[in-house]
Backbone as XML, in Angstrom:
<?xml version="1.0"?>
<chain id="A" units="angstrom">
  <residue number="1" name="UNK">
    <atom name="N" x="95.597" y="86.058" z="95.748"/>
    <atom name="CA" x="95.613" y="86.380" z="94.347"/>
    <atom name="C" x="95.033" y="87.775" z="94.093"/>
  </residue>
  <residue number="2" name="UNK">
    <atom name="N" x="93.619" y="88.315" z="94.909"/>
    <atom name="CA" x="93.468" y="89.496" z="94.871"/>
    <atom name="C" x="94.306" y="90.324" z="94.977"/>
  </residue>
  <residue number="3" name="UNK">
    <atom name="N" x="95.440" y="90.560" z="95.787"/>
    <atom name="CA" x="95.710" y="91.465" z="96.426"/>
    <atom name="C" x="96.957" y="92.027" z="94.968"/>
  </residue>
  <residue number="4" name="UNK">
    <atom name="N" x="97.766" y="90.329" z="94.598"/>
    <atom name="CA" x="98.117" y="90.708" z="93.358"/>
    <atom name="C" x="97.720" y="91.039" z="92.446"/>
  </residue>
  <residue number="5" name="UNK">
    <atom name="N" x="96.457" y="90.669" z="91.755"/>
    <atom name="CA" x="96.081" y="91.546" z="91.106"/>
    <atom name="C" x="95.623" y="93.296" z="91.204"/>
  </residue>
  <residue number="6" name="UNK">
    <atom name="N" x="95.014" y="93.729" z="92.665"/>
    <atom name="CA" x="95.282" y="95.057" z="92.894"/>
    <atom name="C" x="96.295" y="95.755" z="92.407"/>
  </residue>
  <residue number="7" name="UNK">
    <atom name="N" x="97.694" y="95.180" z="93.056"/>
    <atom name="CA" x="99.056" y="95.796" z="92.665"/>
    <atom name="C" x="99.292" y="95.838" z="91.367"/>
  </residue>
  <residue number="8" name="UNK">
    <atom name="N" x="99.070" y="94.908" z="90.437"/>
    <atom name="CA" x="99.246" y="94.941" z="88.810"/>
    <atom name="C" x="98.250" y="96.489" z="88.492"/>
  </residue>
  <residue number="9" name="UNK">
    <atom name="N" x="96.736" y="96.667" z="88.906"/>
    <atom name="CA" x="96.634" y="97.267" z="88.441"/>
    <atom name="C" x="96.697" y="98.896" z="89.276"/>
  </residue>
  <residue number="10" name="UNK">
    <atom name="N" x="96.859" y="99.145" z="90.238"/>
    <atom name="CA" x="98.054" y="99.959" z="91.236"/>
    <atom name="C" x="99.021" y="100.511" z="90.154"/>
  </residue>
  <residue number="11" name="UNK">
    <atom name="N" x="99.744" y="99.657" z="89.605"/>
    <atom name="CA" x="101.132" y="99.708" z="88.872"/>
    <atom name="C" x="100.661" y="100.262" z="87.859"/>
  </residue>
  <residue number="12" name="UNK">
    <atom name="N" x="99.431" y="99.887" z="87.075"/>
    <atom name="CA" x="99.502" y="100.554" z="85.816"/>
    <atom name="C" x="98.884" y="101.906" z="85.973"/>
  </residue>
  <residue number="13" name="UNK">
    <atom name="N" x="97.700" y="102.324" z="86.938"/>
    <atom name="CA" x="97.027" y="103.242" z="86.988"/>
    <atom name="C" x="97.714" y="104.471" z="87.935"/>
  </residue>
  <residue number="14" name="UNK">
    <atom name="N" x="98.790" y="104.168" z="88.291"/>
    <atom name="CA" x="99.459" y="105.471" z="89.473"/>
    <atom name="C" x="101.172" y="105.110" z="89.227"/>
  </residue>
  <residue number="15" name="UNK">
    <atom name="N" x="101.846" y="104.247" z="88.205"/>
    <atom name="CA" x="102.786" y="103.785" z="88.507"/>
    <atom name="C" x="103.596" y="104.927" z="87.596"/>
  </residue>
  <residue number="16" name="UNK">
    <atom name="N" x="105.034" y="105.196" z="87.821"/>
    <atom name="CA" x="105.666" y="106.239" z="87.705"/>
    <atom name="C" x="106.742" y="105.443" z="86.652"/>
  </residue>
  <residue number="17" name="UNK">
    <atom name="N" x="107.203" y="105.715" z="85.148"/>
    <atom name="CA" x="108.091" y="105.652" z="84.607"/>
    <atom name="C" x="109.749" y="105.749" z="85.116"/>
  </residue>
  <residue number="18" name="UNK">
    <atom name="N" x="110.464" y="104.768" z="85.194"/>
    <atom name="CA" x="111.940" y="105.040" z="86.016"/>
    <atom name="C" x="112.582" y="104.648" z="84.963"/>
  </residue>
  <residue number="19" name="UNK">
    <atom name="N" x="113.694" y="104.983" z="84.488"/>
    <atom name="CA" x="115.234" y="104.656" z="83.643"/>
    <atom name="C" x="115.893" y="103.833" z="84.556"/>
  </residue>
  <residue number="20" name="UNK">
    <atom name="N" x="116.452" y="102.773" z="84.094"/>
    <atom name="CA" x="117.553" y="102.322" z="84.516"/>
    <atom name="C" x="118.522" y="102.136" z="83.755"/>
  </residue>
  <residue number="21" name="UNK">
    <atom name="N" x="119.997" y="103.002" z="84.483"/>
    <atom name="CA" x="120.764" y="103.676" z="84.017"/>
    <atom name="C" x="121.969" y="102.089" z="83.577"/>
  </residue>
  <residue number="22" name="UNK">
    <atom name="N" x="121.767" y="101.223" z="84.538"/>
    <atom name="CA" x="122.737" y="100.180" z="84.336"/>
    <atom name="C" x="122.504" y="99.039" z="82.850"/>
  </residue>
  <residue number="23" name="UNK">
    <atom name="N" x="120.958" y="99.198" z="83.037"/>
    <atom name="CA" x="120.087" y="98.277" z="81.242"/>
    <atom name="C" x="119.784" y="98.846" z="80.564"/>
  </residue>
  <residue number="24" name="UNK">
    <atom name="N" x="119.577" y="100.277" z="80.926"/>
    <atom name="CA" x="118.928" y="100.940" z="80.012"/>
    <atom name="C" x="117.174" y="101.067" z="79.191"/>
  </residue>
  <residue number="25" name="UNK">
    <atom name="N" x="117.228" y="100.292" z="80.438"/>
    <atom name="CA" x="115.518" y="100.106" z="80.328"/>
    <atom name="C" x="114.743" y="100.804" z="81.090"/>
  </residue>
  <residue number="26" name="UNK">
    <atom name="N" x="113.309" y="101.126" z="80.881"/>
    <atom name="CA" x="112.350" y="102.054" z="81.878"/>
    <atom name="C" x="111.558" y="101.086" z="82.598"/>
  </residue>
  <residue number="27" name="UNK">
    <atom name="N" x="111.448" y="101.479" z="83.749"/>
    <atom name="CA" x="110.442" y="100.349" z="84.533"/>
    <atom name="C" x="109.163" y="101.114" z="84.900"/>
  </residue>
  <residue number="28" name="UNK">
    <atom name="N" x="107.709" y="100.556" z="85.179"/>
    <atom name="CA" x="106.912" y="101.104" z="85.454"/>
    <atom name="C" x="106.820" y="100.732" z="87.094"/>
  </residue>
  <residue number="29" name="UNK">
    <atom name="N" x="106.944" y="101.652" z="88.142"/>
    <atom name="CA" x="107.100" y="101.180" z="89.246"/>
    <atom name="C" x="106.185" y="101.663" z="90.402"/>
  </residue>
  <residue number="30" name="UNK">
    <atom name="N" x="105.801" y="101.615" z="91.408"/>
    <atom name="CA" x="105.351" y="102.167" z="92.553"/>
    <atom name="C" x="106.035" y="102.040" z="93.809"/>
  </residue>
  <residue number="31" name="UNK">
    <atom name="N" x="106.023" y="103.227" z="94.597"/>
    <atom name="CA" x="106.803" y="102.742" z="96.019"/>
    <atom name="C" x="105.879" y="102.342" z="97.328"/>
  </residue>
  <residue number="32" name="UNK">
    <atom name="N" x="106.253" y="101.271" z="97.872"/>
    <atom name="CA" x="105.641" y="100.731" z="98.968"/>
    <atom name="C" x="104.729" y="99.760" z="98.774"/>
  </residue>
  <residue number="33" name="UNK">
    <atom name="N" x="104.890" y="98.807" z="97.527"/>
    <atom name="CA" x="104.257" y="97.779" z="97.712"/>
    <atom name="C" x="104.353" y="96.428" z="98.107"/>
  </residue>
  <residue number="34" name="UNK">
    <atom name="N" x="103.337" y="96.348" z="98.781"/>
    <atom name="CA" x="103.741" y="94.948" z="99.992"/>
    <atom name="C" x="102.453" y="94.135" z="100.162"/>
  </residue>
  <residue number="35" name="UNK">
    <atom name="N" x="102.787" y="92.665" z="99.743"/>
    <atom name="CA" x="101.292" y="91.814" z="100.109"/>
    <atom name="C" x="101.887" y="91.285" z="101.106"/>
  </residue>
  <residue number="36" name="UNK">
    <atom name="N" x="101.023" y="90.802" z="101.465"/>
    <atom name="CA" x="101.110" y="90.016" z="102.889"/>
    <atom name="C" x="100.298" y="88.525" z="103.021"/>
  </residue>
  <residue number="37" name="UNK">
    <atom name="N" x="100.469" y="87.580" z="103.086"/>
    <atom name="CA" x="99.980" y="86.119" z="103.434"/>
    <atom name="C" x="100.105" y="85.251" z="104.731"/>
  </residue>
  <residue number="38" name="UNK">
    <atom name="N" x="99.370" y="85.018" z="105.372"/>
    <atom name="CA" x="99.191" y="84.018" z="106.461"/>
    <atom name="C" x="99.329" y="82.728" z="106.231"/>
  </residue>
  <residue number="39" name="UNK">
    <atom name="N" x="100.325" y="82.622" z="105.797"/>
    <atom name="CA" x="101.012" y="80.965" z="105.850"/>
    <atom name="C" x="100.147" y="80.304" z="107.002"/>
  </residue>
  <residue number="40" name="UNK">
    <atom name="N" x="100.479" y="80.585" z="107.902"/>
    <atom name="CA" x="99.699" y="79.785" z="108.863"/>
    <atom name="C" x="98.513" y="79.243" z="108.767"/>
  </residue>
  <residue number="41" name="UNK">
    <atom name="N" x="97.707" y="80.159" z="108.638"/>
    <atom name="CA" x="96.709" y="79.979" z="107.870"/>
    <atom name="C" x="96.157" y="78.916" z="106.470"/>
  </residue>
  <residue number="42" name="UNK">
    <atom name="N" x="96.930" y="78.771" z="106.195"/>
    <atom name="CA" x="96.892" y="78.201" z="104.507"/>
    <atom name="C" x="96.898" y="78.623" z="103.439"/>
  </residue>
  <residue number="43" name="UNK">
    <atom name="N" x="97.169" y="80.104" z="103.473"/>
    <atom name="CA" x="97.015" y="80.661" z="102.525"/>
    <atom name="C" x="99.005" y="80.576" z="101.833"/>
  </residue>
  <residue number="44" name="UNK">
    <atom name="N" x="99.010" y="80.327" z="100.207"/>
    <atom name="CA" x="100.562" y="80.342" z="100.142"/>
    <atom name="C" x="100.521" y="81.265" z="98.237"/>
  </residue>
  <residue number="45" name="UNK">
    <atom name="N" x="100.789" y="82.260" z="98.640"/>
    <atom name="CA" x="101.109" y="83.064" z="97.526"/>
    <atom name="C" x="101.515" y="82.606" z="95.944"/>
  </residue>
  <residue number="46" name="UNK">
    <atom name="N" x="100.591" y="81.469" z="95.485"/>
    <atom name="CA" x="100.769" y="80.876" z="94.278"/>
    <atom name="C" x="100.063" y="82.047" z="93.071"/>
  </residue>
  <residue number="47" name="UNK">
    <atom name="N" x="100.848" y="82.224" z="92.483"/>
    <atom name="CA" x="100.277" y="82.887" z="90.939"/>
    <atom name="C" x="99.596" y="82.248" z="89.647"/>
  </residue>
  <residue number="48" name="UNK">
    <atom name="N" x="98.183" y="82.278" z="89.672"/>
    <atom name="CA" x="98.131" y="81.149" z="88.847"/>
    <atom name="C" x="97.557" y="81.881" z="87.541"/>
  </residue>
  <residue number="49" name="UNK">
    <atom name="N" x="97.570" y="83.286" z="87.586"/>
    <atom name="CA" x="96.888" y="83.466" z="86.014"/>
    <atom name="C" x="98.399" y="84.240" z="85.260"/>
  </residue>
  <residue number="50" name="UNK">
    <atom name="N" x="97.696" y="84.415" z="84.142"/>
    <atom name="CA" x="98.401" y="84.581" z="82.821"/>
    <atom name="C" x="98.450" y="86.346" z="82.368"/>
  </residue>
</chain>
C-alpha cells in the first residue's frame, strides 16, 4: 500500500500534463512507474483506501 501511495504522490508532485488526442482529455502522468509485490510472500496488491 506504501509504495502506492508514494506513486499517487510521485504523480502529483513531478507528474507532467499529457493531451490525449483520441478523448481529448489531459492526463497527469509519470514515466517508469512500477510496484512490485512478492506474492509469494503474502503480500497481494489490494487497494484499500479512498
Amino acid at each position: 500500500m506504501k509504495q502506492y501511495l508514494d506513486l499517487c504522490q510521485r504523480i502529483v508532485d513531478e507528474g507532467v500534463w499529457v493531451d490525449n488526442a483520441r478523448t481529448g482529455k489531459r492526463c497527469l502522468t509519470v514515466i517508469n512507474a512500477d510496484l512490485s509485490y512478492d506474492v509469494g510472500a503474502g503480500e497481494f496488491p489490494l487497494v484499500t483506501t479512498r
